[in-house]
N, C-alpha and C positions, 0 to 999 in steps of 0.2 A: 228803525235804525237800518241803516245801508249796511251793504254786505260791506264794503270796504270800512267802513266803521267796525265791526264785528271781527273783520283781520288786524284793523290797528291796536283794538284791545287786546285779542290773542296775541299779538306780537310785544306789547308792553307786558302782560302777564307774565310771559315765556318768560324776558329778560329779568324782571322780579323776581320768579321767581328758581330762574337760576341761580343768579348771585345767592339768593337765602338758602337754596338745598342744595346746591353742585357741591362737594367737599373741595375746597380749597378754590374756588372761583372772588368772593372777596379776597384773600390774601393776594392771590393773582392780582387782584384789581390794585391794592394798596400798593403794591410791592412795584410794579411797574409803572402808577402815578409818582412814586419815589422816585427810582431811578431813572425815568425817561419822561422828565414831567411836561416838557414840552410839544411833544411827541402825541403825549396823551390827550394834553389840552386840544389838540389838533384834529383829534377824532372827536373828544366830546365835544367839541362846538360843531363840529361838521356833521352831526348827528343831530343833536338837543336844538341848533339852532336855525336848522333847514327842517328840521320837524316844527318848529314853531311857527315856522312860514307857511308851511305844510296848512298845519290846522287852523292857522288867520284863515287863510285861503278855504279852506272848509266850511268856516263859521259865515263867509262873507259870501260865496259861491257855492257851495253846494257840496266840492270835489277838493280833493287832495291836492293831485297835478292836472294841470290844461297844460293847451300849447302853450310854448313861449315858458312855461312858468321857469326855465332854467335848473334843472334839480342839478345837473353834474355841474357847471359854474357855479352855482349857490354852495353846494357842498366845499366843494374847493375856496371859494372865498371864505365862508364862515370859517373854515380850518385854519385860513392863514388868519384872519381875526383872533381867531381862538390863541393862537402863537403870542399875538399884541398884545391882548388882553392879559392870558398869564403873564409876560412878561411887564404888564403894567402895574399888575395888582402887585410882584414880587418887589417893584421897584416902590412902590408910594407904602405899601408894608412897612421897609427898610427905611426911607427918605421922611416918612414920616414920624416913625419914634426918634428920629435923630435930630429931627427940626426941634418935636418939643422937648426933648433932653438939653437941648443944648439953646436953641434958640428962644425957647420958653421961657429954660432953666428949673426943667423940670430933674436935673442932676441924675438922670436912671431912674426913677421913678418912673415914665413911660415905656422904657423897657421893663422892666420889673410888674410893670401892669398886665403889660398887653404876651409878654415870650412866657415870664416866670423862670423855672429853672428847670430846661428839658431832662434833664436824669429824674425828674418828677412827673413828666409826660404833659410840659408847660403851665400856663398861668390858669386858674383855677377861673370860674366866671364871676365878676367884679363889678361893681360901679368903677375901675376905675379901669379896668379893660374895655368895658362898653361906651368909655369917651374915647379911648385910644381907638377904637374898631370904628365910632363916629364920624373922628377927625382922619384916620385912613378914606372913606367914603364918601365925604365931605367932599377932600383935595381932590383926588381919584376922578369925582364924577362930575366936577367943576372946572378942573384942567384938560382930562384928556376925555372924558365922557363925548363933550360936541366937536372934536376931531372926527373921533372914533365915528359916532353916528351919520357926519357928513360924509364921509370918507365909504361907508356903507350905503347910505342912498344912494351916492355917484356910481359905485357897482351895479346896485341894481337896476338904474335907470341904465345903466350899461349892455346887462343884461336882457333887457324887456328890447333895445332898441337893438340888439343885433340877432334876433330870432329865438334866445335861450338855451344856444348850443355852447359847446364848450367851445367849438371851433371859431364859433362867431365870437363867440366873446375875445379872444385872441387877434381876431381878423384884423381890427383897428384901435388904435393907443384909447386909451382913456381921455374924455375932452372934458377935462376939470376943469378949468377957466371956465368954459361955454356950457358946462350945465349946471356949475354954480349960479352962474349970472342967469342964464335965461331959463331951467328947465326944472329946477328943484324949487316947491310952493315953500317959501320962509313964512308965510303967514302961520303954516301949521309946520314945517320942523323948528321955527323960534318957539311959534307963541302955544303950540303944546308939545312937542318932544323936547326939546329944551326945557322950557318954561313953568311944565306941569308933569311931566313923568318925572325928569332929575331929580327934581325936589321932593315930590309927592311919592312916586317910585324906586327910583336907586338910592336914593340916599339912606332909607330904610333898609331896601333889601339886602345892601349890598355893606351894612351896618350887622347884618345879621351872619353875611357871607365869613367877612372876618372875624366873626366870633369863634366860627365852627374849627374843627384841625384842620391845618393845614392840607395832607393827603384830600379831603373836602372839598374845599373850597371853590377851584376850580369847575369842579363836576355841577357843584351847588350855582353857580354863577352861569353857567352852561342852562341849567335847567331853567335860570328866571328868565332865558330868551322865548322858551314857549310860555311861560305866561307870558310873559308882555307884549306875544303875539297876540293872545287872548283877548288882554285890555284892548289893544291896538283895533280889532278885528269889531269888539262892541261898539269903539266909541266911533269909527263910520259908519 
């Protein structure tokens, strides 16, 4: 085991087990994923999912960061992903119990499955909130799922191609057009990030995401970017 391995652990420990012994550091935690929850998401993607990169990178090379690898742009991009994301999952949440209420004609019964009655501390776990949390991650990672993930490769080839700096990265616009077309491999973001993670991996995970409370979920969807750096990291 590398010495840098051995600090990454001690550093994951630490934060463990802070939160567990600090007196009032979960509360902290809840308390301000409530009330500044976009904020929040903004750190925990910029954290959980530039750590995920972190350790693809590990698995696949040897090291943590090299040149070029971009840590402050990647930080900063995941962060504002992190923003899209919570703001997506709040939006297909909502857009989707209201499809099947109404467009289903499930009359409240999709509500009533998936919220319950928060002066109870919401809906209890259900076969019939585990279709509602289904059909949330289903929509979710079908509609904006292969945005979201192009829209992240084109940063990162961003990234890599103006040296890793923060400064670089700003130097020059974004060439979406020209790296859709000519520089991003569709053989493998269709025919496995698309094709074989959506289905095979988020539609699962992120079935399990909307299970958990709300204060959760976020954090929890934050964390499945390191593993699916992991998967990602094996399967080259």
């Amino acid at each position: 085991m590398k010495k840098s391995d051995k600090i990454t652990l001690i550093v994951i420990a630490v934060v463990i087990l802070g939160f567990a012994f600090i007196p009032g550091a979960w509360d902290w935690f809840i308390k301000a994923t409530t009330k500044h929850g976009l904020i929040m998401s903004f750190f925990k993607f910029a954290i959980l999912g530039t750590f995920g990169e972190m350790l693809s990178l590990r698995i696949k090379e040897g090291v943590y960061i090299k040149k070029g690898f971009g840590l402050a742009p990647k930080l900063l991009i995941w962060g504002v992903l992190g923003v899209v994301i919570a703001s997506a999952m709040t939006i297909f949440k909502t857009g989707t119990v209201v499809l099947l209420d109404s467009g289903f004609h499930f009359d409240g019964k999709a509500a009533k499955w998936f919220y319950g009655n928060p002066l109870f501390g919401g809906a209890p776990l259900t076969w019939g909130k585990f279709f509602v949390a289904l059909c949330v991650s289903v929509l979710m990672n079908t509609l904006f799922a292969p945005v979201f993930m192009t829209f992240h490769k084109i940063t990162d080839i961003h990234i890599a191609e103006t040296g890793g700096s923060l400064i670089g990265f700003f130097s020059k616009p974004l060439e979406i057009q020209k790296t859709m077309a000519e520089k991003i491999n569709w053989n493998i973001q269709y025919g496995f990030v698309f094709k074989k993670t959506i289905p095979l991996f988020w539609y699962p995970a992120h079935t399990i995401t909307f299970l958990l409370p709300g204060t959760l979920q976020v954090l929890f969807a934050a964390a499945l970017g390191v593993a699916l750096g992991v998967i990602l990291s094996i399967k080259k």
